[in-house]
N, C-alpha and C positions, 0 to 999 in steps of 0.2 A: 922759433922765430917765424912769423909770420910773414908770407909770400906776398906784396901788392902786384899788384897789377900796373903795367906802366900803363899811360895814354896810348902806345902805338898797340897794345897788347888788347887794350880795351876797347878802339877803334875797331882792329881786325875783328875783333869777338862779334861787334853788332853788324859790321859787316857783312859778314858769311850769315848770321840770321837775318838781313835784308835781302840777301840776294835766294835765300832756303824758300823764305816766305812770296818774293816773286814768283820765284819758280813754280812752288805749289799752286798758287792761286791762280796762273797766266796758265798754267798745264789742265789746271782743273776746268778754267773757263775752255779753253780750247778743245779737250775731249768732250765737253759737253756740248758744246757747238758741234763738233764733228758728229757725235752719238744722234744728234738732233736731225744731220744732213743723212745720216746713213738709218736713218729707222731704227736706232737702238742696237745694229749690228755692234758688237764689244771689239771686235779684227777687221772693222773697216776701213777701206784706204780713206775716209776724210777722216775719220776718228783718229788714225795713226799722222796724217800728215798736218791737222789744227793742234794736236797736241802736244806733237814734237815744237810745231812754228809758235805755239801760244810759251813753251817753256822755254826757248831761244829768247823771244821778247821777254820774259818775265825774270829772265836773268839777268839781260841788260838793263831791263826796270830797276831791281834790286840795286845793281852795280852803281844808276846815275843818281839813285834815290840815297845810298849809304858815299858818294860823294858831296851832294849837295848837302843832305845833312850833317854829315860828322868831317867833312871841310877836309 
């Protein structure tokens, strides 16, 4: 017998990939901005604190982007 997937099941699914894909892309921007502020230093306090704050925001992105869309 084959398993479907309910709508709340399928929901949650794209969800958690909107809010993965936030995260990466907000984290990735923000270390890159920090790496930029700090001369390419890899253990720098702006590289550590733009890309913690870039993947906060990128979560929340995810979050209000997988409510608007998938309602």
């Amino acid at each position: 017998m084959i398993a479907l997937m309910t709508p709340k099941a399928y929901t949650n699914r794209y969800m958690k990939l909107l809010i993965t894909v936030g995260l990466v892309v907000f984290g990735s921007l923000g270390a890159w901005l920090g790496g930029a502020l700090d001369h390419g230093n890899i253990l720098g306090p702006w590289l550590l604190l733009f890309s913690t704050l870039g993947s906060f925001v990128g979560i929340w992105v995810g979050y209000k982007a997988g409510k608007n869309w998938l309602g």
